[in-house]
Backbone as JSON Lines, residues from 0, in Angstrom:
{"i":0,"aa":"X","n":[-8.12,11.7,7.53],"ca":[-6.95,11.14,6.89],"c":[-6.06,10.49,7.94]}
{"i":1,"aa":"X","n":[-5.48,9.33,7.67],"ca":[-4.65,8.61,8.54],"c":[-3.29,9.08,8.55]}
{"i":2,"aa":"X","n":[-2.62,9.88,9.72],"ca":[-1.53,10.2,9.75],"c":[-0.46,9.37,9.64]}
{"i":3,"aa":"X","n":[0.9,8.99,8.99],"ca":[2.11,8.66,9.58],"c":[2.09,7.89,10.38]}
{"i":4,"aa":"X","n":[2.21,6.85,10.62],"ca":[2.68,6.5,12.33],"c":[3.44,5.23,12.13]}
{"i":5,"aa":"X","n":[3.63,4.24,12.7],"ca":[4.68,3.39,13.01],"c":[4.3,2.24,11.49]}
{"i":6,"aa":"X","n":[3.08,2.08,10.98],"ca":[3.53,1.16,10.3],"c":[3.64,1.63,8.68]}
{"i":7,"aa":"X","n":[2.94,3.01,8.43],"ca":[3.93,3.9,7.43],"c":[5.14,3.74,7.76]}
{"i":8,"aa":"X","n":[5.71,3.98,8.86],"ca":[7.37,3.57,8.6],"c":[8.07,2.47,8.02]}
{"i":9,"aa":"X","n":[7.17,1.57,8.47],"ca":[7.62,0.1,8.06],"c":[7.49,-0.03,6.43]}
{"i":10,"aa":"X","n":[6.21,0.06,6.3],"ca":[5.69,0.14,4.55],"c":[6.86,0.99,3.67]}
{"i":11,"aa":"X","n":[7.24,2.24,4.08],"ca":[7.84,2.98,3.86],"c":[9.37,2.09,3.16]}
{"i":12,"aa":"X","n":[10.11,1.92,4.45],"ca":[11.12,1.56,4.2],"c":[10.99,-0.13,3.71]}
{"i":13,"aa":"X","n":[10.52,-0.94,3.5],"ca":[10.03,-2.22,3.01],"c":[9.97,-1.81,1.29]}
{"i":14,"aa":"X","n":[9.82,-0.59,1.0],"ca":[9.12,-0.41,-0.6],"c":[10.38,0.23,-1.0]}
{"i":15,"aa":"X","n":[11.43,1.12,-0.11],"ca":[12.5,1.48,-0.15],"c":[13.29,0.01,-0.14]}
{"i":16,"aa":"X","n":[13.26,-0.22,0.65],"ca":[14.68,-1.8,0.28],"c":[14.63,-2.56,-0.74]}
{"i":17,"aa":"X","n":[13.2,-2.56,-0.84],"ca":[12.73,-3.3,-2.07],"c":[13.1,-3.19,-3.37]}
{"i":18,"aa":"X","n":[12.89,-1.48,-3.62],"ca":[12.92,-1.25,-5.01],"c":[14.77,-0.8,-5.47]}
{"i":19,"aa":"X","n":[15.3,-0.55,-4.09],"ca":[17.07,-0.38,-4.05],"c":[17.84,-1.99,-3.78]}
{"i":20,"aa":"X","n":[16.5,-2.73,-3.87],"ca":[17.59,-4.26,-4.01],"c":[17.52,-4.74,-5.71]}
{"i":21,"aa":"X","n":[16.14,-4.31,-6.11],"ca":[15.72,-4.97,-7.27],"c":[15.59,-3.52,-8.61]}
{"i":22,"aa":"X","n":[16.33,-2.72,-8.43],"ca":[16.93,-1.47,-8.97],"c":[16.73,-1.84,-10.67]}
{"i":23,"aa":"X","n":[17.01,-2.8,-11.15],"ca":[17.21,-3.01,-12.55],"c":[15.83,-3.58,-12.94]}
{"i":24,"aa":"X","n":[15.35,-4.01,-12.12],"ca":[13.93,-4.91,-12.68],"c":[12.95,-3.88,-12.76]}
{"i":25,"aa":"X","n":[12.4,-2.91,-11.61],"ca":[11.3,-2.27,-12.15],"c":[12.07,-0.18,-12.04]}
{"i":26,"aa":"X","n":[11.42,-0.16,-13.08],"ca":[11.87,1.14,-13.71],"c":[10.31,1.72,-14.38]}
{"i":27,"aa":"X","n":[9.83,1.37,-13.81],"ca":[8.18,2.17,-14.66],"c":[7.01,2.45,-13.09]}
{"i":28,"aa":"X","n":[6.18,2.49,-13.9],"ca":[4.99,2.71,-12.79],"c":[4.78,1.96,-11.82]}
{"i":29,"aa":"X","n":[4.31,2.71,-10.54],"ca":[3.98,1.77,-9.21],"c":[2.44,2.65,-8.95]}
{"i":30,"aa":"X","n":[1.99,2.18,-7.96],"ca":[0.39,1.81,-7.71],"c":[0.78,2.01,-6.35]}
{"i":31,"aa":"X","n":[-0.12,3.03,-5.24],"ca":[0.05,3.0,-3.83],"c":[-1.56,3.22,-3.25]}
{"i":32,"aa":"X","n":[-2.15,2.29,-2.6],"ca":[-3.41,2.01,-2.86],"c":[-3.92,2.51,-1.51]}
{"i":33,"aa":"X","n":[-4.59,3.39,-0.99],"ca":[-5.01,3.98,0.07],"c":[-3.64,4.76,0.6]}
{"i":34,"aa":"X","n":[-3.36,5.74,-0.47],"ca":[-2.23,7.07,0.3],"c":[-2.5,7.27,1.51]}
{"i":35,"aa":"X","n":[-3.06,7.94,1.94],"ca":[-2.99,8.73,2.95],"c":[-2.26,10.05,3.12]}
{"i":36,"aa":"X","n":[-1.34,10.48,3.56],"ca":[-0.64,11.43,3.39],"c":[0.44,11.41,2.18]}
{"i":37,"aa":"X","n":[0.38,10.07,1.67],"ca":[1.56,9.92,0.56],"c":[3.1,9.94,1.27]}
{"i":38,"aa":"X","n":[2.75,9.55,2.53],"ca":[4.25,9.63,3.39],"c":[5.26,8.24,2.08]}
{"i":39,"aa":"X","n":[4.36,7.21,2.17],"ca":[5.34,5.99,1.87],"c":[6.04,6.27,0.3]}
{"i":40,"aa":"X","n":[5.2,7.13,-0.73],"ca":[5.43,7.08,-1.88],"c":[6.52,8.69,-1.73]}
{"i":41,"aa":"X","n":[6.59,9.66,-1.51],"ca":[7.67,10.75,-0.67],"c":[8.63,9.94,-0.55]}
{"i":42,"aa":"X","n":[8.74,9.16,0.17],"ca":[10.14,8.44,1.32],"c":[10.64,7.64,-0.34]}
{"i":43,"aa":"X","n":[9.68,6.94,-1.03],"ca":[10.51,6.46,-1.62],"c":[11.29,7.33,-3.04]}
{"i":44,"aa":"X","n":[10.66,8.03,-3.3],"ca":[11.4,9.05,-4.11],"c":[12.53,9.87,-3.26]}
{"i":45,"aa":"X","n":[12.33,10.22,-2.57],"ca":[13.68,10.43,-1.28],"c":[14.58,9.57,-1.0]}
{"i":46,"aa":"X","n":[14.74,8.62,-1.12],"ca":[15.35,7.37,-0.76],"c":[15.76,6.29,-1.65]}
{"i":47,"aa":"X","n":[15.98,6.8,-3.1],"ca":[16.05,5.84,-4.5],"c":[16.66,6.86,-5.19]}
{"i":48,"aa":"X","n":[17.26,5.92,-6.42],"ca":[17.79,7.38,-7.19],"c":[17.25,6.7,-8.95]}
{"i":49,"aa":"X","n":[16.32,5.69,-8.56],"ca":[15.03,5.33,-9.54],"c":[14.58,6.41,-10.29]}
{"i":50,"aa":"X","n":[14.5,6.22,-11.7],"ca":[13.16,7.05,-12.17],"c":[12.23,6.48,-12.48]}
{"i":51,"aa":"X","n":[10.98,6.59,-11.57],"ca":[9.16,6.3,-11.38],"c":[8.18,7.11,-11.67]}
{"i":52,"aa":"X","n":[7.34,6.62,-11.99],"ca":[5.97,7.38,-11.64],"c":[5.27,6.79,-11.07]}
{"i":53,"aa":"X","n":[4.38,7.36,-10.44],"ca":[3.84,6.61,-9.09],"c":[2.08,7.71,-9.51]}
{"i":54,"aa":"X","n":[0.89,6.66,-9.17],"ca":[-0.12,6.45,-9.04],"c":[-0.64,6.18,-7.77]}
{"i":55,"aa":"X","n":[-1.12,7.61,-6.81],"ca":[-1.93,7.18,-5.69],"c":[-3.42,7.18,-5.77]}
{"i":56,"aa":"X","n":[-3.61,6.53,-5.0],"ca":[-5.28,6.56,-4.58],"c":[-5.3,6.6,-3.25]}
{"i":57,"aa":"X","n":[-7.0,7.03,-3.32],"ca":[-7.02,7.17,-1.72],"c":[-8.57,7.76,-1.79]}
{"i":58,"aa":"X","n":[-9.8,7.26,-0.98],"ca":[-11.0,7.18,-0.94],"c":[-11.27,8.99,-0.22]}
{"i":59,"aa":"X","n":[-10.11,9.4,0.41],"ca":[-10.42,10.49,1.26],"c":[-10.1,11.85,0.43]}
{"i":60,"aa":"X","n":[-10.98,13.0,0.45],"ca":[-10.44,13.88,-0.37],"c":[-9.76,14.72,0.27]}
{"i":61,"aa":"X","n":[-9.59,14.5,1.93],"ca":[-8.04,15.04,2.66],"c":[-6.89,14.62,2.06]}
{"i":62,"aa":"X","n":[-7.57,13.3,2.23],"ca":[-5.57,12.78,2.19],"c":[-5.28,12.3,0.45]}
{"i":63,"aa":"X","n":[-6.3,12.65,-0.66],"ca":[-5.62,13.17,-1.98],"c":[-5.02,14.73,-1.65]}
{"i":64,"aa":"X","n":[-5.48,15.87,-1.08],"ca":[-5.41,16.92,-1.2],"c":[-3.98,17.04,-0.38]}
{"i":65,"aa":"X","n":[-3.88,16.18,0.74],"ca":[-2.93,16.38,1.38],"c":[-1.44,15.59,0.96]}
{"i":66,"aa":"X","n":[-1.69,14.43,0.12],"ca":[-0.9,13.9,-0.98],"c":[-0.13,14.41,-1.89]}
{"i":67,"aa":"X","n":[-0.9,15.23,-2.64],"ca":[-0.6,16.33,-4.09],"c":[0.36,17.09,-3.17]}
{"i":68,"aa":"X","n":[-0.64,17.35,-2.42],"ca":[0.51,18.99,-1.69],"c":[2.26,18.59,-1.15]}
{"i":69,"aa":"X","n":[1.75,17.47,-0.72],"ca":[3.28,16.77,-0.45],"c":[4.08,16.43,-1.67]}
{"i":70,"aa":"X","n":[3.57,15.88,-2.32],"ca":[4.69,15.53,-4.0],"c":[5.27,17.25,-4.28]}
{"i":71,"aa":"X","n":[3.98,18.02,-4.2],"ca":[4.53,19.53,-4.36],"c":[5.59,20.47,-3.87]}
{"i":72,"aa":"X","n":[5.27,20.26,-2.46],"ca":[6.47,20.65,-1.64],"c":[7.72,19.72,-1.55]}
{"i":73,"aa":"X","n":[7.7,18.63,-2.12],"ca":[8.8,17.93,-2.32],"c":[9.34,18.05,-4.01]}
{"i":74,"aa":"X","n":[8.7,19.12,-4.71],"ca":[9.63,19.17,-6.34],"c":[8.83,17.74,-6.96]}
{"i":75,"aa":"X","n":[8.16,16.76,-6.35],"ca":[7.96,15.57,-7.56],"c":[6.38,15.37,-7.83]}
{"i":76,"aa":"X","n":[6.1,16.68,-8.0],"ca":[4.31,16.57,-8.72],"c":[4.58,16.12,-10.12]}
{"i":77,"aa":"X","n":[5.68,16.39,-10.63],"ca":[5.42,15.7,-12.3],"c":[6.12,14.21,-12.3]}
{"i":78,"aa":"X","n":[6.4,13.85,-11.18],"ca":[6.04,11.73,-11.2],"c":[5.38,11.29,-10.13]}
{"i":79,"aa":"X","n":[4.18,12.23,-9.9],"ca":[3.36,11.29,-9.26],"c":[1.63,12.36,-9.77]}
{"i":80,"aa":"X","n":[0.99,11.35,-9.87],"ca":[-0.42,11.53,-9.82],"c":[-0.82,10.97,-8.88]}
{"i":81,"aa":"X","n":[-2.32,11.53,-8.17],"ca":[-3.17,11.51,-6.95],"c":[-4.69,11.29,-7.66]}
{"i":82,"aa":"X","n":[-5.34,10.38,-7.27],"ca":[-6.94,10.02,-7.28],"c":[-7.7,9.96,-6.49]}
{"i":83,"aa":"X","n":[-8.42,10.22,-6.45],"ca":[-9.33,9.79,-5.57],"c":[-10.23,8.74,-5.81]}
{"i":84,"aa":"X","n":[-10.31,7.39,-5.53],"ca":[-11.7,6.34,-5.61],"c":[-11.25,5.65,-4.15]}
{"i":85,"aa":"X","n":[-11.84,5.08,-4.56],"ca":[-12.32,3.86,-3.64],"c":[-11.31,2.6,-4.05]}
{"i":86,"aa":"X","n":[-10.12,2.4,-3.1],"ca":[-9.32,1.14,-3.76],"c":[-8.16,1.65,-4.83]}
{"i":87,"aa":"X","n":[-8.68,0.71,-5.68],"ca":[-8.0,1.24,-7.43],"c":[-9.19,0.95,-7.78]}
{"i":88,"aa":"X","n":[-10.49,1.17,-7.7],"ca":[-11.07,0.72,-8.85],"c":[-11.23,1.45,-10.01]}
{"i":89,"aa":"X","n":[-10.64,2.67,-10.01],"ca":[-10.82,3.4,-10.56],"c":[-9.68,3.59,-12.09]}
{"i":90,"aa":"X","n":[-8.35,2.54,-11.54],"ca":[-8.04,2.06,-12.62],"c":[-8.34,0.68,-13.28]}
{"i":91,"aa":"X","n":[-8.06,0.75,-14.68],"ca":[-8.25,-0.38,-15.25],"c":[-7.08,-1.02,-16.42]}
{"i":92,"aa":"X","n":[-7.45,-2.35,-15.82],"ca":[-6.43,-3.39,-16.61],"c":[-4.82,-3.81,-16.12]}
{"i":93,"aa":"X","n":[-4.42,-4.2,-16.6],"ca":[-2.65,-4.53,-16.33],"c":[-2.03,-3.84,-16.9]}
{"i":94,"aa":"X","n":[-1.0,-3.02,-15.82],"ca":[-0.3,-1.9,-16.43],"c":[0.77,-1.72,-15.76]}
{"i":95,"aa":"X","n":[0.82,-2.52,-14.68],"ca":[1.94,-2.2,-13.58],"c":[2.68,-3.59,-13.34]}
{"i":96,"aa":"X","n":[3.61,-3.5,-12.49],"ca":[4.0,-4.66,-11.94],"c":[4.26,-4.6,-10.61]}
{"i":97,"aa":"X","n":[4.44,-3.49,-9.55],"ca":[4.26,-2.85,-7.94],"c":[3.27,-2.35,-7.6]}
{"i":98,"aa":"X","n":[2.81,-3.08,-6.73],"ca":[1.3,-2.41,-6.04],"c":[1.87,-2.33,-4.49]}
{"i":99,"aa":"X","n":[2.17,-1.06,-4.41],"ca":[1.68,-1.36,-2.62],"c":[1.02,-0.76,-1.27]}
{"i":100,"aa":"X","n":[0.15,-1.25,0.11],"ca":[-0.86,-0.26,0.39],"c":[-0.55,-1.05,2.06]}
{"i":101,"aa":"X","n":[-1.1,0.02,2.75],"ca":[-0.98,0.18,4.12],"c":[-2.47,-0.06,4.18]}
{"i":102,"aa":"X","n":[-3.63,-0.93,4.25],"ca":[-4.46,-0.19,4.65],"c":[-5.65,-0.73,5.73]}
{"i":103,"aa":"X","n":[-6.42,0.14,6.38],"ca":[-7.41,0.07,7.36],"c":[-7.19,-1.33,7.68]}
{"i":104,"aa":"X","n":[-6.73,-1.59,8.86],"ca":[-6.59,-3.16,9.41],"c":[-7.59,-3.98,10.71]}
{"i":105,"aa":"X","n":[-7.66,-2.78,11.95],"ca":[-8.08,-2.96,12.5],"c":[-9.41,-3.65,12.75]}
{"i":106,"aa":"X","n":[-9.95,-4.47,13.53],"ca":[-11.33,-5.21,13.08],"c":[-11.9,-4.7,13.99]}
{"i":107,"aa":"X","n":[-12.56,-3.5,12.97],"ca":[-13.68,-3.15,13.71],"c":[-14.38,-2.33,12.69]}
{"i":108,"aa":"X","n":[-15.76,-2.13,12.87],"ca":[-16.39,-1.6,11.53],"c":[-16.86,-0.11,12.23]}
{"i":109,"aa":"X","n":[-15.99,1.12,11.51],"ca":[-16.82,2.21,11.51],"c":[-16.29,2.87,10.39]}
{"i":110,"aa":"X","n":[-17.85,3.01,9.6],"ca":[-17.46,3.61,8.28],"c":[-17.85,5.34,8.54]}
{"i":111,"aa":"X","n":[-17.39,6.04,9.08],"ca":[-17.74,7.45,9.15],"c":[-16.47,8.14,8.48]}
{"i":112,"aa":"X","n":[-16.31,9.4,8.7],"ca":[-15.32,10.02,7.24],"c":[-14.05,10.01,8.39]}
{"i":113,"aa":"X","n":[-13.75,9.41,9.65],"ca":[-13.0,9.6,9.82],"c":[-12.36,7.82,10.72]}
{"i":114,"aa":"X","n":[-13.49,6.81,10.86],"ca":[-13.18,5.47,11.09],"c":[-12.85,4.81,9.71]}
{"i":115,"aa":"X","n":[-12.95,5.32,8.23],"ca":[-12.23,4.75,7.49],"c":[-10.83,4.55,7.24]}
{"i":116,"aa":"X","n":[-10.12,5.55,8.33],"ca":[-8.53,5.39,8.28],"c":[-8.14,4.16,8.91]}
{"i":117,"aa":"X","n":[-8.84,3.55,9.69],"ca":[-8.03,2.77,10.61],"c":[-9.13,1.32,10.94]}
{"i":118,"aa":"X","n":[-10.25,1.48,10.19],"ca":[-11.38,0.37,10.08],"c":[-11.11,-0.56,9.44]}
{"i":119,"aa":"X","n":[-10.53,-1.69,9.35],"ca":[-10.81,-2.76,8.46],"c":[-11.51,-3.82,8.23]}
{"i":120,"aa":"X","n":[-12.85,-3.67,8.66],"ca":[-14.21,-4.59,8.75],"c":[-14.04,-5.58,9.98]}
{"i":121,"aa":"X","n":[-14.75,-6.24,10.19],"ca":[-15.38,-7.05,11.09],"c":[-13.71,-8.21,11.7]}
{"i":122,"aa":"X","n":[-13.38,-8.54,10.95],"ca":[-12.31,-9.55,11.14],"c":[-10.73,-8.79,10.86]}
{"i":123,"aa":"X","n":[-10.77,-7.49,10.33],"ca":[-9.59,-6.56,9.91],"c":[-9.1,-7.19,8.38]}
{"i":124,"aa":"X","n":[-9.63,-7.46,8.02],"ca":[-9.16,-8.1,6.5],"c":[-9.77,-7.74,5.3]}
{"i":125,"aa":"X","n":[-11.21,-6.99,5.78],"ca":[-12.19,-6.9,4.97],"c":[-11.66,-5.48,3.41]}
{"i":126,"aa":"X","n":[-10.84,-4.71,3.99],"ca":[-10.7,-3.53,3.23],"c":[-9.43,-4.17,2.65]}
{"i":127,"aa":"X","n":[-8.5,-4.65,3.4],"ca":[-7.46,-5.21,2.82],"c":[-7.72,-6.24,1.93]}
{"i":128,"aa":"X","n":[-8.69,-7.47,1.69],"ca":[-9.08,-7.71,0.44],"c":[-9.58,-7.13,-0.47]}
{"i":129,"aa":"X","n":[-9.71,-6.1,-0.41],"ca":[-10.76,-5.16,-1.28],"c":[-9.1,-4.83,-2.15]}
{"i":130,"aa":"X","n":[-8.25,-4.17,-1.85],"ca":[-7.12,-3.62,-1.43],"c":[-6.43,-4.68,-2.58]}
{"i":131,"aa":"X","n":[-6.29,-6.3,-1.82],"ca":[-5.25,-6.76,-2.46],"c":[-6.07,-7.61,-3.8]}
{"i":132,"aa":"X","n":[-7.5,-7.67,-4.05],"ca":[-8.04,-8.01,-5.36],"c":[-7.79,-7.04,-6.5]}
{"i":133,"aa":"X","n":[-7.71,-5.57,-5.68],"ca":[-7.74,-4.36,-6.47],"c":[-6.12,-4.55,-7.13]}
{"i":134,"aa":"X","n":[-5.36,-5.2,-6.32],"ca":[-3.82,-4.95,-6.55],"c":[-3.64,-5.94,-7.38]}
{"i":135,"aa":"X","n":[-4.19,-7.28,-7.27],"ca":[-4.37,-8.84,-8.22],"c":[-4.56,-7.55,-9.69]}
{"i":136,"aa":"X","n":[-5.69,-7.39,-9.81],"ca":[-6.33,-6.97,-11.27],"c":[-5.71,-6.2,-12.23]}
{"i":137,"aa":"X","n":[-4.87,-4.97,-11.37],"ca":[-4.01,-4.28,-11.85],"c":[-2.57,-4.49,-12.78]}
{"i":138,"aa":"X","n":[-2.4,-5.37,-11.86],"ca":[-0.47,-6.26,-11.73],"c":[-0.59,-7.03,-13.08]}
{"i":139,"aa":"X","n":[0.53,-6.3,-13.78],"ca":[1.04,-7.64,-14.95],"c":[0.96,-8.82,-14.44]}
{"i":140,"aa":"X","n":[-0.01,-9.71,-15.29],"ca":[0.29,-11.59,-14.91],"c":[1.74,-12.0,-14.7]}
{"i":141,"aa":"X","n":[2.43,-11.66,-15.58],"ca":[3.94,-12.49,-15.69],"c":[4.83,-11.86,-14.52]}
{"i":142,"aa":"X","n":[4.38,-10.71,-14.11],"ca":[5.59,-10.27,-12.97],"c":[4.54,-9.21,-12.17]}
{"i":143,"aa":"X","n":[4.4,-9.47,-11.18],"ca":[3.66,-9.15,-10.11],"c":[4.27,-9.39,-8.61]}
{"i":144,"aa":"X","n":[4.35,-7.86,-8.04],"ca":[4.74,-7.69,-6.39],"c":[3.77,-7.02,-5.87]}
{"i":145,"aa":"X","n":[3.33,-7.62,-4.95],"ca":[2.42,-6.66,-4.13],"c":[3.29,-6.52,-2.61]}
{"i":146,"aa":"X","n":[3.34,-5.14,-2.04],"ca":[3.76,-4.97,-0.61],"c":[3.25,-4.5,0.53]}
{"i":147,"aa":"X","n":[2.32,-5.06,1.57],"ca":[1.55,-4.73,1.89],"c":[1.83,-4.56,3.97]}
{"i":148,"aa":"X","n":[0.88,-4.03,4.65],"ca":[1.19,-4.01,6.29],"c":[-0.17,-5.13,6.71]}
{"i":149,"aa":"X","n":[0.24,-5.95,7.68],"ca":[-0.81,-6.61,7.79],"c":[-0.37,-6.47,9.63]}
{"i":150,"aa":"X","n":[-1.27,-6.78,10.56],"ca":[-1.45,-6.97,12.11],"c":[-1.74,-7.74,12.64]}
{"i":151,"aa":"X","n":[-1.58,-8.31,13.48],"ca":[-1.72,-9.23,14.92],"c":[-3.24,-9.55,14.72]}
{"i":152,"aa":"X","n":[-3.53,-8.07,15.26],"ca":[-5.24,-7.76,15.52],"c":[-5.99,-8.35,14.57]}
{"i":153,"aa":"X","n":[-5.15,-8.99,13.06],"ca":[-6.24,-9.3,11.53],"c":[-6.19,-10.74,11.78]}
{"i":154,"aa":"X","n":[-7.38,-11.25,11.23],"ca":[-7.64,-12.94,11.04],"c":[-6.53,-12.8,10.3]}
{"i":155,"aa":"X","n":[-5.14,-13.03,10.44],"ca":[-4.04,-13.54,9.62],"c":[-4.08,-15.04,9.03]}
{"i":156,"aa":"X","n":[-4.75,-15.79,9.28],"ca":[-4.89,-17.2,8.95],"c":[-5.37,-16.87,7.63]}
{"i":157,"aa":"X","n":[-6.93,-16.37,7.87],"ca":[-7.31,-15.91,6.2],"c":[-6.63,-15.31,5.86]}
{"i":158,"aa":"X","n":[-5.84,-14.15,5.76],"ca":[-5.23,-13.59,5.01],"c":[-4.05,-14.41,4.04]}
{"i":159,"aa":"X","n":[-3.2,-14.91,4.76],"ca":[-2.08,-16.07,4.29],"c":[-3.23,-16.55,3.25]}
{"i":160,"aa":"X","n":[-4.02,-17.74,4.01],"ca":[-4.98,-17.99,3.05],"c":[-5.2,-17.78,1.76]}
{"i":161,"aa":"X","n":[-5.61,-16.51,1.81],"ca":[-6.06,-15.99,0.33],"c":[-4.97,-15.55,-0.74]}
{"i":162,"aa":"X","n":[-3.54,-15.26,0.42],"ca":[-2.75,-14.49,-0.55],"c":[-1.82,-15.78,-1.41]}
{"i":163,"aa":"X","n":[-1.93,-16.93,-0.38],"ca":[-1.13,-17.94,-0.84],"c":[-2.08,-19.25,-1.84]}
{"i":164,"aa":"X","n":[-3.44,-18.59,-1.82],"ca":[-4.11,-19.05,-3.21],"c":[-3.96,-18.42,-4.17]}
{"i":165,"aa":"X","n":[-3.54,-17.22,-4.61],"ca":[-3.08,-16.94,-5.45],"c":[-2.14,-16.37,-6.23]}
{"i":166,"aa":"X","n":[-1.04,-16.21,-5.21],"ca":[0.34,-16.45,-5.22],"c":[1.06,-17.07,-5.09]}
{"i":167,"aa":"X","n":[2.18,-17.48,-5.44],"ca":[2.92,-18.34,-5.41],"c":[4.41,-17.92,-4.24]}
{"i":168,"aa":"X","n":[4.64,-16.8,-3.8],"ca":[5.71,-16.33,-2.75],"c":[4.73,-15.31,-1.71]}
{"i":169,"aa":"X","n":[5.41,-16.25,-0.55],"ca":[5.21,-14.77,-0.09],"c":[6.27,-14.51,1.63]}
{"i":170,"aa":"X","n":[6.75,-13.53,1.32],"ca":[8.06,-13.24,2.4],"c":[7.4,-12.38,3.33]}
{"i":171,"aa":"X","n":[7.47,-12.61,4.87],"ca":[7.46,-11.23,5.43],"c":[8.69,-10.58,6.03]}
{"i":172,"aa":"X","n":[8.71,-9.34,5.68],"ca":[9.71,-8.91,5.74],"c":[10.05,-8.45,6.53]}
{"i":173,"aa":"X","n":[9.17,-7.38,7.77],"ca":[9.78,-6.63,8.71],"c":[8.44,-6.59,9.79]}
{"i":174,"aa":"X","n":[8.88,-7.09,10.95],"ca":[8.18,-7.3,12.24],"c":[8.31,-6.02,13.25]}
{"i":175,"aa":"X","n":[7.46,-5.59,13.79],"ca":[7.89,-4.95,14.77],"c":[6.72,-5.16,15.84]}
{"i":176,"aa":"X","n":[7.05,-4.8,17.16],"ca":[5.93,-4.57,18.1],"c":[5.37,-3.5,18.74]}
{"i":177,"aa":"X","n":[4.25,-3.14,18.75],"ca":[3.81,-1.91,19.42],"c":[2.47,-2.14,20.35]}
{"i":178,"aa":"X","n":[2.67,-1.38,21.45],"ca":[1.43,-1.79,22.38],"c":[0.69,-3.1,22.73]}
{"i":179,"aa":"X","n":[-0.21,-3.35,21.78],"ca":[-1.02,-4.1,21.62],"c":[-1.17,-5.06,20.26]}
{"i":180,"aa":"X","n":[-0.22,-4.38,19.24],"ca":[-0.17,-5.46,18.12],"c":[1.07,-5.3,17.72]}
{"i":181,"aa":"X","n":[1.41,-6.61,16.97],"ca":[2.25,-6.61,16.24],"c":[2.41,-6.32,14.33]}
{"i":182,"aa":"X","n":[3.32,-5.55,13.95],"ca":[3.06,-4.89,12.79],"c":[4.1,-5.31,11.81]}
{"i":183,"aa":"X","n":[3.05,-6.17,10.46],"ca":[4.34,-6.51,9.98],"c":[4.56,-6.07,8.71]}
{"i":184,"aa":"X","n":[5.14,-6.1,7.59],"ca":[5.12,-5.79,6.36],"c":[5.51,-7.29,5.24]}
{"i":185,"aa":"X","n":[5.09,-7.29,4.22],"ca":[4.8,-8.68,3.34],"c":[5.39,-8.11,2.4]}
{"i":186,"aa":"X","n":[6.39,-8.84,1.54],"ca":[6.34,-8.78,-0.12],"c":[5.97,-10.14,-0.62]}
{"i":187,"aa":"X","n":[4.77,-9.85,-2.03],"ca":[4.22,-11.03,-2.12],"c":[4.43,-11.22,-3.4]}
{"i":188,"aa":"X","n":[4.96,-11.96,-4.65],"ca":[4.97,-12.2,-6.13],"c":[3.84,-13.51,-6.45]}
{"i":189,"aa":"X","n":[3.11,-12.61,-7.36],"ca":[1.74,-13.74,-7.86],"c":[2.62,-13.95,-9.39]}
């Protein structure tokens, strides 16, 4: 399971500003697509005074197990559910209008039970399309946000690319630098 670290923070507070700027518009279900520890979907029930329900996924059966347990010890297991698949594929249809996911960026391919936290195929984009088609399919047509972490280290050219074929906005919102990459966070409306 992928711990916490600097660009959960970012995601974190990006989905927090987000949903405390635009307070009146969404009031229903959100979608958090490769949890992990469920740090980002926590922070934002901590940090809103929204009422949500929130839908995680997450391919790892640590970091569902370690998810649940966190909504638990935080009092909010009855607005959030935990899944386990692969992506979202595991839901179906348009039901939401917030999708948002931190996930595997790095380009490099190791699929073992513990290089899926931080693998994002060959070019770093590969899981994150998986990620943001899964988030396309989900999202009401008429009002759709996706909020996502993208890196230095990712073919960012494709990424823009793809997101700005089939969206029509897209803002980034919060930059930061660490080590060796730079880490940013996107809000995108298709």
């Amino acid at each position: 399971m992928y711990e916490p670290a600097e660009d959960s923070h970012i995601l974190a507070k990006t989905v927090v500003d987000f949903f405390n700027k635009h307070k009146n518009e969404y009031k229903e279900v959100f979608i958090e697509i490769g949890c992990g520890s469920g740090y980002a979907s926590i922070y934002l029930f901590s940090n809103t005074i929204l009422h949500l329900y929130g839908i995680l996924t997450d391919v790892s059966p640590c970091a569902v197990y370690a998810s649940w347990n966190s909504a638990k010890r935080n009092g909010l297991d009855m607005y959030i559910d935990v899944i386990q698949c692969n992506s979202a594929q595991c839901l179906r249809g348009s039901f939401t209008s917030i999708v948002f996911f931190n996930p595997p960026y790095l380009p490099v391919e190791e699929f073992n039970h513990i290089g899926i936290s931080w693998s994002g195929g060959s070019e770093g984009i590969e899981v994150w399309e998986e990620f943001f088609n899964n988030a396309i399919r989900i999202c009401l047509k008429n009002l759709c946000t996706i909020i996502f972490i993208f890196s230095s280290t990712q073919n960012i050219i494709k990424l823009l690319d793809k997101t700005l074929n089939i969206c029509n906005d897209i803002e980034i919102y919060e930059c930061s630098k660490f080590f060796y990459e730079t880490i940013c966070s996107a809000i995108v409306r298709c």
